[in-house]
MIDRENZA-443575 format. One record per residue: residue in three letters; x, y, z of N, C-alpha, C in turn. Coordinates in steps of 0.05 Angstrom, whole numbers, padded with zeros to 5 digits, always signed. Example, Ala and Ser with C-alpha at 12.3 -4.5 7.8 and 13.67 -1.06 7.14 Angstrom:
# MIDRENZA-443575
ala+00264-00114+00156+00246-00090+00156+00264-00066+00156ser+00257-00045+00142+00273-00021+00143+00258+00001+00157
# end
This chain:
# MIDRENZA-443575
unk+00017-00024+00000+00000+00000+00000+00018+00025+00000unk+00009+00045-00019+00030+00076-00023+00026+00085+00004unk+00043+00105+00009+00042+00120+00024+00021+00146+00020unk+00004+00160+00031-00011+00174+00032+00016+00200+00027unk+00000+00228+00010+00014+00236+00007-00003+00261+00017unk+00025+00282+00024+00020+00299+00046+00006+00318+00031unk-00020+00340+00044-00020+00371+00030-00020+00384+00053unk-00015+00403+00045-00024+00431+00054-00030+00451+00042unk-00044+00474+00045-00073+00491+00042-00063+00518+00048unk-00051+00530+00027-00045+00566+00030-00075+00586+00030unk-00090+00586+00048-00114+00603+00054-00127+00584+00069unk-00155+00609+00077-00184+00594+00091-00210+00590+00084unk-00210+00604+00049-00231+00615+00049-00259+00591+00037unk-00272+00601+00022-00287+00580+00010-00274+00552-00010unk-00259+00566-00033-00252+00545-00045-00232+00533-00033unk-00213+00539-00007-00197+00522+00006-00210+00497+00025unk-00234+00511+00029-00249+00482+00045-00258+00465+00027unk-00267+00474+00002-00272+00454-00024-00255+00427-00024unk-00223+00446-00030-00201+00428-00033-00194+00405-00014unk-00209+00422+00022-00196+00401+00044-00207+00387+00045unk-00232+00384+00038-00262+00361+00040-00243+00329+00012unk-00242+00348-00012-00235+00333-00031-00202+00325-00023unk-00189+00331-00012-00159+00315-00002-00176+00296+00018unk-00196+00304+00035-00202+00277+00058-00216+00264+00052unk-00230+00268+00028-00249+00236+00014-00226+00221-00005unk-00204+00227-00013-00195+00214-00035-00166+00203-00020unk-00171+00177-00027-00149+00151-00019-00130+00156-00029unk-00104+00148-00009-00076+00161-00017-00068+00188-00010unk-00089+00209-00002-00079+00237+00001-00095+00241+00028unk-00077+00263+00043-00079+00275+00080-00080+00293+00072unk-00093+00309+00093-00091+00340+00105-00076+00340+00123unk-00044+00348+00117-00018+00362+00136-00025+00383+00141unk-00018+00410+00136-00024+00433+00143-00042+00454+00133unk-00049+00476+00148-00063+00490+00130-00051+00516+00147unk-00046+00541+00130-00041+00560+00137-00052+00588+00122unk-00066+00601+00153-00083+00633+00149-00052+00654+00156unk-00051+00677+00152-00050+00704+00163-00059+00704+00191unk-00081+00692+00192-00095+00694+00207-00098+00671+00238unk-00082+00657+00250-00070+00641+00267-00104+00627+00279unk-00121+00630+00289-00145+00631+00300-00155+00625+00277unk-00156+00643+00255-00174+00619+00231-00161+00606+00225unk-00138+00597+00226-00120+00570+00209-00128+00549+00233unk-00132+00555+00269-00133+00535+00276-00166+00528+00279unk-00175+00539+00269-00211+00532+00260-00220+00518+00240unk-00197+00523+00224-00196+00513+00197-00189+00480+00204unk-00164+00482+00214-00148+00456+00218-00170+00437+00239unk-00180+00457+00252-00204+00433+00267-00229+00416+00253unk-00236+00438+00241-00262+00437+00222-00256+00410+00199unk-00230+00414+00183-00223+00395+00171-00203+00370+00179unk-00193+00376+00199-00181+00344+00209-00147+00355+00202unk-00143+00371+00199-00111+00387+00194-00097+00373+00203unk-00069+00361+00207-00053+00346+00224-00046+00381+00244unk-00032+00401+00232-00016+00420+00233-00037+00447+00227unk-00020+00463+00236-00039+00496+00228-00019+00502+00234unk-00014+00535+00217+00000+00550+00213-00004+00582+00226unk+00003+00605+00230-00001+00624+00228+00008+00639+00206unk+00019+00636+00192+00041+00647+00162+00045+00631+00143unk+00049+00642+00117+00053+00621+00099+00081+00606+00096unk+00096+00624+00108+00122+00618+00108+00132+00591+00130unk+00113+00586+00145+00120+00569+00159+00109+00542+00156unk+00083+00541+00141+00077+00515+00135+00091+00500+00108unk+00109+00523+00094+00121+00513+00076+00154+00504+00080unk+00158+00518+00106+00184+00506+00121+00180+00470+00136unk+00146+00468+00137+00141+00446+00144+00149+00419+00123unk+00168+00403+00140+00189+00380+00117+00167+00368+00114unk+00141+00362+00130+00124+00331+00124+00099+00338+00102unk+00102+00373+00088+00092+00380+00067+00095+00368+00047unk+00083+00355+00023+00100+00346+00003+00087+00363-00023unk+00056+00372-00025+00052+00393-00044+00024+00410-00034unk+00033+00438-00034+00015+00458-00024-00015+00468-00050unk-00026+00473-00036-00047+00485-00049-00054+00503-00055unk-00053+00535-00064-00053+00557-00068-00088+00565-00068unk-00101+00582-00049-00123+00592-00054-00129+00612-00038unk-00108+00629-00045-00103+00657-00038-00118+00674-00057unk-00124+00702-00061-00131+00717-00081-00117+00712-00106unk-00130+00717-00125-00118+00710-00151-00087+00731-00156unk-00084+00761-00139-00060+00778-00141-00035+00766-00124unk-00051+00747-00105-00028+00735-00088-00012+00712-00099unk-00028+00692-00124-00016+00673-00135+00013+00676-00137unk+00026+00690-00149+00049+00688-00159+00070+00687-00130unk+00068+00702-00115+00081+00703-00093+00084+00688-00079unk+00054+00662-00080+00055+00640-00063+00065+00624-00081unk+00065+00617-00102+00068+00599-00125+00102+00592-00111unk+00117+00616-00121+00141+00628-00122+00154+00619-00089unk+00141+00629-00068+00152+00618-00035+00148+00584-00041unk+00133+00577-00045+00130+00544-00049+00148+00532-00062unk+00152+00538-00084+00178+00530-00107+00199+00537-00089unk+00204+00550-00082+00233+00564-00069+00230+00547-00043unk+00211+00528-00026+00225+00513-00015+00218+00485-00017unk+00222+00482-00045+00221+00452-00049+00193+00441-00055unk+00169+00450-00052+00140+00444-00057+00135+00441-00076unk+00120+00413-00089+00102+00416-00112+00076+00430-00105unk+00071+00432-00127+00046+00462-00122+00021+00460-00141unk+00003+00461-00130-00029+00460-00146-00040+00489-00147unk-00039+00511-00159-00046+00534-00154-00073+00543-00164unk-00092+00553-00148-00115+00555-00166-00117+00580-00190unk-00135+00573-00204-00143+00593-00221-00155+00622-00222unk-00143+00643-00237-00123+00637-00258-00093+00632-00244unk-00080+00623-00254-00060+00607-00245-00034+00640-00236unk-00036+00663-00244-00021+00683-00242-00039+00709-00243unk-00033+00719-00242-00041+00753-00246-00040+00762-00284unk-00021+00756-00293-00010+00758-00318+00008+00730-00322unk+00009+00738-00361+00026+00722-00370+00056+00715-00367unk+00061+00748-00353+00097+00752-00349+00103+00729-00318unk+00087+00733-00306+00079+00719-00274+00078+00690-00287unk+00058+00685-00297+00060+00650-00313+00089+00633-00316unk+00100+00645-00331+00123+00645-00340+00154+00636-00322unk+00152+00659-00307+00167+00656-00293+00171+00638-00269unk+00139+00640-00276+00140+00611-00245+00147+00589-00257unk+00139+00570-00283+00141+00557-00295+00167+00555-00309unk+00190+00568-00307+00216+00573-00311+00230+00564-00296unk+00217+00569-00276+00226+00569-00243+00227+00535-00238unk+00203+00529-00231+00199+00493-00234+00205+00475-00250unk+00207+00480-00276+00220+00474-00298+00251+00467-00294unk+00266+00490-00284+00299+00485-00278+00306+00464-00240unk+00286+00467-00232+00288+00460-00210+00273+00431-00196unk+00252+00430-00231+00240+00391-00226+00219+00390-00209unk+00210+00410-00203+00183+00414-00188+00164+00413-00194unk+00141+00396-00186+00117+00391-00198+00100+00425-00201unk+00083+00433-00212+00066+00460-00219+00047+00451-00231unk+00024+00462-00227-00002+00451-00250-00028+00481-00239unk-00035+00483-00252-00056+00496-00249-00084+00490-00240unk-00095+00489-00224-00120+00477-00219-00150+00487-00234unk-00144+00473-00257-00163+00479-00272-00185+00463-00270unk-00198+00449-00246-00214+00423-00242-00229+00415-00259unk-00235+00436-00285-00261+00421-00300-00250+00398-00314unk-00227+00409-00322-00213+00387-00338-00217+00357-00334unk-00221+00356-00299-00216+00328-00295-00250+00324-00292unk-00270+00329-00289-00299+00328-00289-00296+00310-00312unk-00318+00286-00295-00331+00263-00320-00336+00267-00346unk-00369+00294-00340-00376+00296-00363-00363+00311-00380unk-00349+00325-00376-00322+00333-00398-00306+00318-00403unk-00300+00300-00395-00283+00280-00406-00303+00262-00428unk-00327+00256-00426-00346+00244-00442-00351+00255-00465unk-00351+00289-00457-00354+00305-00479-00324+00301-00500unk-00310+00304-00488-00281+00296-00504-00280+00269-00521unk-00295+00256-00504-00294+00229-00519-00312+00222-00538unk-00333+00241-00535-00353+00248-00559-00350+00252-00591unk-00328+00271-00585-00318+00286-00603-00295+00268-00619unk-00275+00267-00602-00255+00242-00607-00268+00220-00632unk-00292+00213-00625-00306+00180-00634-00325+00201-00660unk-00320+00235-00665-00334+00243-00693-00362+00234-00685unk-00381+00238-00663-00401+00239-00659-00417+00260-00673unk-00407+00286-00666-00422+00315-00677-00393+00324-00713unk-00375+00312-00709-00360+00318-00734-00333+00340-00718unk-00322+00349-00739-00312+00363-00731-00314+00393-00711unk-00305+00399-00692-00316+00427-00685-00311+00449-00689unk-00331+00467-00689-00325+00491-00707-00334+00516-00689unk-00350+00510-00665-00343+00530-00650-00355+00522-00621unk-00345+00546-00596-00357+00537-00574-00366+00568-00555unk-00395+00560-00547-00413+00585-00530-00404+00578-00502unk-00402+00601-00490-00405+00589-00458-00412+00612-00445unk-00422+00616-00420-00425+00636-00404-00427+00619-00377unk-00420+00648-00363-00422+00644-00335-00422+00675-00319unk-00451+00672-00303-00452+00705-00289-00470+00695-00269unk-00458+00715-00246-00485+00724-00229-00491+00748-00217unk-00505+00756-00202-00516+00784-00191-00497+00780-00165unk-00476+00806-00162-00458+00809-00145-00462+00836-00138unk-00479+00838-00114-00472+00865-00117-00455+00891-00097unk-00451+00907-00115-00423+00919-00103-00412+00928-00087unk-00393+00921-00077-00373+00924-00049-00343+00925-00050unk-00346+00950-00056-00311+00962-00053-00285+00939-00043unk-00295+00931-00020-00275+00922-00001-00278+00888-00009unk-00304+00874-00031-00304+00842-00033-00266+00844-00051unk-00266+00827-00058-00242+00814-00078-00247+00810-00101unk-00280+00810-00105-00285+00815-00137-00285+00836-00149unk-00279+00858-00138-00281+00881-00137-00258+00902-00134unk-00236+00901-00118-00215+00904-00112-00189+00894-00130unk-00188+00918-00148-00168+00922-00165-00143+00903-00149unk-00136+00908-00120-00108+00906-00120-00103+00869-00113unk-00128+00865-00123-00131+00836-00114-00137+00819-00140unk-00134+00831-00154-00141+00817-00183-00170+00817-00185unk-00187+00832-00172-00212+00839-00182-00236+00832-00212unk-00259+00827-00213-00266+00833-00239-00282+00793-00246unk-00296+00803-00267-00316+00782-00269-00292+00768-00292unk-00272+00772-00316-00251+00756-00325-00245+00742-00309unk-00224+00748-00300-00203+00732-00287-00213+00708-00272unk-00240+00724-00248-00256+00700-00233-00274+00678-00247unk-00283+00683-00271-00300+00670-00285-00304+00670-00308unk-00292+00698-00310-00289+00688-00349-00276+00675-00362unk-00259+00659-00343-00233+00638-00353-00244+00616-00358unk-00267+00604-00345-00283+00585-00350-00290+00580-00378unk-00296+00592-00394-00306+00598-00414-00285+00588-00436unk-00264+00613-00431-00243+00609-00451-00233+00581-00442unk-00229+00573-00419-00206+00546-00419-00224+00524-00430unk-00258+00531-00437-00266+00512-00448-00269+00508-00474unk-00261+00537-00487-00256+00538-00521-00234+00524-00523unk-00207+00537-00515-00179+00528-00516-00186+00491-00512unk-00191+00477-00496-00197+00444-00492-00201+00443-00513unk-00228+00447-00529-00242+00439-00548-00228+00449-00581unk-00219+00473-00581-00204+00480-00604-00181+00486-00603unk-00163+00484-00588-00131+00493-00587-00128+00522-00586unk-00104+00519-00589-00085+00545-00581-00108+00573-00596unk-00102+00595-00578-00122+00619-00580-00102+00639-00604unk-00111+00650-00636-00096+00667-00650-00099+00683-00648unk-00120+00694-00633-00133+00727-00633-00158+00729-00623unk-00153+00752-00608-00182+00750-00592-00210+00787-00589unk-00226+00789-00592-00240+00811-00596-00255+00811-00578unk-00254+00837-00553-00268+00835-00528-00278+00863-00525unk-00308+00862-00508-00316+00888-00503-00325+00885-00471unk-00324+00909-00463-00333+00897-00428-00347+00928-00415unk-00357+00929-00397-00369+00947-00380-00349+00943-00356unk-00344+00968-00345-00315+00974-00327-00331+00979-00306unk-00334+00981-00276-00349+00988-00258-00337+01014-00241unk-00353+01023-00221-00332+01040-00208-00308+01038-00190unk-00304+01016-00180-00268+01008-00180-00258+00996-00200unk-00264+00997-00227-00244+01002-00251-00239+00969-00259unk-00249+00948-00249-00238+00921-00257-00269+00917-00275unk-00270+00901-00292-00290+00885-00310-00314+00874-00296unk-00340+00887-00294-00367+00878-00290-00375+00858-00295unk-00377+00862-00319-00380+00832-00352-00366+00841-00373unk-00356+00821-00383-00333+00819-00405-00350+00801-00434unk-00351+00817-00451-00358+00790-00464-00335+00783-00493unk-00331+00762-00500-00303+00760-00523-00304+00733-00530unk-00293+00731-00565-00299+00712-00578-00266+00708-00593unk-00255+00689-00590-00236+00679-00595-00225+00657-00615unk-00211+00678-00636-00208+00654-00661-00182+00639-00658unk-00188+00610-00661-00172+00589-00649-00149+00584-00678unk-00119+00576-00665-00101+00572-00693-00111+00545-00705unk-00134+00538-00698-00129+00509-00717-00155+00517-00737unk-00171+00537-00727-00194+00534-00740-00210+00536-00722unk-00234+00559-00721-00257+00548-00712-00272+00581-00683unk-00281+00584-00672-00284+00604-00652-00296+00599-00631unk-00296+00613-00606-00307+00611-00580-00318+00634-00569unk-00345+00632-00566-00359+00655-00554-00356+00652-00518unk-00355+00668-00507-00349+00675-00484-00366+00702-00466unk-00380+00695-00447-00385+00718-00430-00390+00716-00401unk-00384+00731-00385-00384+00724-00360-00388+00755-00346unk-00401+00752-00327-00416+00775-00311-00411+00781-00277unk-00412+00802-00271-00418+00799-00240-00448+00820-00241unk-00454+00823-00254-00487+00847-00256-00500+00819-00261unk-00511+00798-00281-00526+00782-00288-00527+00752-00286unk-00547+00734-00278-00555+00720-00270-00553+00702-00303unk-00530+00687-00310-00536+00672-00335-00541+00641-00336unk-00544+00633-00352-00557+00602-00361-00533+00585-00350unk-00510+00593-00345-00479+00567-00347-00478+00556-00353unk-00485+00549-00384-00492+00535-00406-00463+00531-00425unk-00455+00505-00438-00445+00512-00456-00451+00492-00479unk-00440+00504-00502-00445+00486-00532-00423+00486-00537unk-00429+00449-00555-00408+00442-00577-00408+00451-00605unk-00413+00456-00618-00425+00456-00644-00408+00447-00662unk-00409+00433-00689-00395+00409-00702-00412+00401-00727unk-00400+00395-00745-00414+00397-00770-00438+00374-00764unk-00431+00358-00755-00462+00344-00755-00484+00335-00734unk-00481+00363-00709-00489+00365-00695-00483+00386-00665unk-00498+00382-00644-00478+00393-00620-00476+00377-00598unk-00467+00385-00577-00467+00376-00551-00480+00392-00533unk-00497+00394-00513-00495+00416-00488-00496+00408-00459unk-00470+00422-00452-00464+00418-00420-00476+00430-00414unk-00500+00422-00395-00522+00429-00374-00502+00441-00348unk-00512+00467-00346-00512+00483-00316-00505+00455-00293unk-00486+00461-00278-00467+00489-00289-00448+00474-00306unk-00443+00486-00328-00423+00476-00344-00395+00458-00342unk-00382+00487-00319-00359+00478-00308-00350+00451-00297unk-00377+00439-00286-00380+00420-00275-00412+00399-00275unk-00412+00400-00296-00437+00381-00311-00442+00355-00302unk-00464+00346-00300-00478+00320-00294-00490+00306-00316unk-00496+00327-00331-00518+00324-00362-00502+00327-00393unk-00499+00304-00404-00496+00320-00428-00518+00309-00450unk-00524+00333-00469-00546+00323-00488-00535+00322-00518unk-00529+00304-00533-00516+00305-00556-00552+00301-00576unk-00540+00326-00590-00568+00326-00610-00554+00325-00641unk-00570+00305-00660-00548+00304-00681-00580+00298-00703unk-00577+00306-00728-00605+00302-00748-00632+00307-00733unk-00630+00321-00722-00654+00337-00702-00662+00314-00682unk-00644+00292-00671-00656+00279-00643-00631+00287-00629unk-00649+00284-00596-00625+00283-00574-00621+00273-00561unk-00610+00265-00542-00609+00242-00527-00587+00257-00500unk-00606+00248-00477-00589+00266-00447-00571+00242-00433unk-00548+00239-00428-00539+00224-00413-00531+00235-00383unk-00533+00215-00365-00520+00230-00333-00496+00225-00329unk-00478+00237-00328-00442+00235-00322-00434+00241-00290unk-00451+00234-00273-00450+00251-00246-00419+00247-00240unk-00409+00260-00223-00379+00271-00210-00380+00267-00182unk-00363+00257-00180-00353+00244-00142-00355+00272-00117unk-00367+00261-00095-00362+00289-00079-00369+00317-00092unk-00354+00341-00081-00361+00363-00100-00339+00367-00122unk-00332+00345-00142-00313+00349-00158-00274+00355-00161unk-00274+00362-00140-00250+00375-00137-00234+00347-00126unk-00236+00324-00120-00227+00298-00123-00200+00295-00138unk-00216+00298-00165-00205+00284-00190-00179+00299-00198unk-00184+00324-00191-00146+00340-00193-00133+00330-00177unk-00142+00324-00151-00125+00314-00121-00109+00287-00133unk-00124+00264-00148-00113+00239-00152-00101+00254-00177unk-00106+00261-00197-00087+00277-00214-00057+00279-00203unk-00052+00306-00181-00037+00315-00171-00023+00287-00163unk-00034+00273-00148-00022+00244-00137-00011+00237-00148unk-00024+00224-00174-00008+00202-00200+00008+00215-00202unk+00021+00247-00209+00042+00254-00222+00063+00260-00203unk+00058+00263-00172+00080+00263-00158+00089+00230-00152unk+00074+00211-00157+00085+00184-00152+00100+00179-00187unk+00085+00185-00210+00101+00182-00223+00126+00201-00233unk+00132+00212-00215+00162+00241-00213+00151+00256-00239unk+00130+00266-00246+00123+00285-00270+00129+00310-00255unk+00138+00331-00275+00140+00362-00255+00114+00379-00278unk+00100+00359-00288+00076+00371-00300+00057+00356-00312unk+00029+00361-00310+00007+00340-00317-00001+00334-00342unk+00004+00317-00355+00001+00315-00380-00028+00323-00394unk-00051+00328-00379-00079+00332-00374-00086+00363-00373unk-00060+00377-00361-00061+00402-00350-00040+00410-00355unk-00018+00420-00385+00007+00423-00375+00008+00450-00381unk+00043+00459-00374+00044+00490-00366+00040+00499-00400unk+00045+00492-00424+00028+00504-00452-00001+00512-00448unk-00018+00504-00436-00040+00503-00434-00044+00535-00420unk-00032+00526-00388-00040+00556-00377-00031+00573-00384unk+00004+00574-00404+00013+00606-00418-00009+00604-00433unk-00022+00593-00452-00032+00608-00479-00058+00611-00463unk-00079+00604-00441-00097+00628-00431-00085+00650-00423unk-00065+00653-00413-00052+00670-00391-00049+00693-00411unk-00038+00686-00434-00037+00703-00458-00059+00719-00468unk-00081+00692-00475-00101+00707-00477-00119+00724-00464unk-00119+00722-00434-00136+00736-00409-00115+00764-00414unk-00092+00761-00415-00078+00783-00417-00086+00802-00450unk-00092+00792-00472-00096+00812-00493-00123+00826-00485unk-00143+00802-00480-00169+00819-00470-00171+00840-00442unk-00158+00831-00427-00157+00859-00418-00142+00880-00426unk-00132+00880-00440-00109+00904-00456-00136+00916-00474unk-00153+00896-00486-00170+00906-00506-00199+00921-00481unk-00198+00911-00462-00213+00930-00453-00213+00949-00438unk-00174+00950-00434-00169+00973-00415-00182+00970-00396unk-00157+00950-00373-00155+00932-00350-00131+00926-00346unk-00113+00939-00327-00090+00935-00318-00096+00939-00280unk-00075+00924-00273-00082+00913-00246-00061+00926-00231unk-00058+00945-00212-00031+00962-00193-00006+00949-00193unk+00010+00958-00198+00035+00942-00208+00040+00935-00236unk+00016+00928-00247+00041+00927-00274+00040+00939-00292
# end
């Protein structure tokens, strides 16, 4: 029998309890540490989820030797800094999405682990979701034909507060970065690498992206419609479309139960349900590749997150969106 392999948990917030629930249902992986700013919520945290360890700083649960790969679910402006302390002491690293602030940030972390053999991956969880994988396999087996383009949205009614994190420029703020990546990482899956992209957005009054909407023509052929909101309440719907038919991931997309392949005007709904709340299937991801010494997931690799990283970066250039610092 393997050895159970260690994590630990850089934040407290919502999607960090996601991740601790999904490390303590899935065989082979512990909850070692978790570390707040905040000493009193890390040891709330660490109770709540079964923690071995709690932290008060990040610096110290990463000095922790019985760490073997940390979890990043800090603000999206903090990524790079935690990414970067982790690498620097020896940590493989699962960082959530978007994986950096910018493309220049991407890069360098991925330079970084690259020379030094360190596992990195981006936690892009849909990827590993059933019914996306079904949907892949759909496609694969020329069910709908070739594809030629993909819709997606994702929004809801947020409403405004200077001081949330969706909101707060200096935090990576804005309905992109938090949700409009969804979208695009599910064109990019489905059609490859992004050649050019055309975006329009509504700016709010702290200056980050309300709703963004942008359609992205892919180098192999083909486009992806995209929109995502913090004003509106949308369908989280997405389509395949394909010369001889489509697909549609049923709400929420990201993470589907339903898919309906309709082809010569019939359709047919299958159920793909997903383990727990999903977030599982990166954890054994993450696993396989630190037992098989990968310093990157073949499922998820660092090509993947530069060429969004690229792209999240032109569209905000096109909508005039730059974040303090750069």
């Amino acid at each position: 029998m393997q050895q159970a392999i260690r994590w630990g948990i850089l934040g407290t917030g919502g999607i960090a309890r996601q991740l601790a629930i999904a490390v303590n249902d899935t065989e082979g992986a512990v909850l070692q540490a978790v570390a707040s700013r905040s000493g009193p919520q890390a040891a709330r945290f660490a109770a709540e989820h079964g923690s071995r360890s709690h932290y008060p700083s990040y610096a110290e649960l990463v000095a922790d030797p019985q760490v073997e790969v940390v979890y990043i679910a800090t603000p999206h402006a903090q990524h790079y800094a935690a990414v970067m302390l982790c690498l620097e002491a020896g940590k493989a690293v699962l960082c959530e999405k978007p994986f950096t602030l910018n493309a220049r940030e991407a890069r360098q972390a991925i330079t970084y682990a690259k020379a030094r053999g360190l596992f990195l991956m981006e936690a892009m969880w849909t990827r590993f979701i059933p019914a996306i994988r079904e949907a892949e396999a759909m496609v694969a087996r020329g069910e709908i034909g070739r594809v030629h383009a993909v819709q997606a949205d994702f929004g809801f009614h947020h409403p405004f507060e200077p001081a949330h994190r969706l909101y707060d420029p200096a935090l990576g703020g804005g309905a992109l970065l938090d949700i409009g990546i969804y979208p695009l990482a599910l064109g990019q899956l489905f059609l490859g690498p992004v050649a050019s992209t055309n975006a329009q957005a509504e700016l709010g009054q702290s200056g980050v992206d309300e709703q963004t909407a942008f359609s992205l023509q892919h180098a192999g052929g083909g486009m992806t419609g995209g929109f995502c909101s913090l004003r509106a309440q949308t369908p989280w719907e997405a389509t395949l479309m394909g010369e001889r038919g489509s697909i549609r991931l049923h709400s929420p997309f990201f993470k589907p139960e339903r898919l309906t392949l309709t082809r010569d005007g019939v359709s047919t709904t299958s159920e793909y349900p997903h383990r727990g709340n999903g977030y599982g299937y990166e954890v054994e991801e993450v696993n396989r590749c630190l037992r098989a010494g990968l310093c990157e997931s073949p499922r998820m690799p660092w090509a993947d997150t530069l060429i969004s990283m690229d792209a999240l970066d032109t569209i905000r250039a096109q909508i005039g969106l730059r974040y303090p610092g750069e």
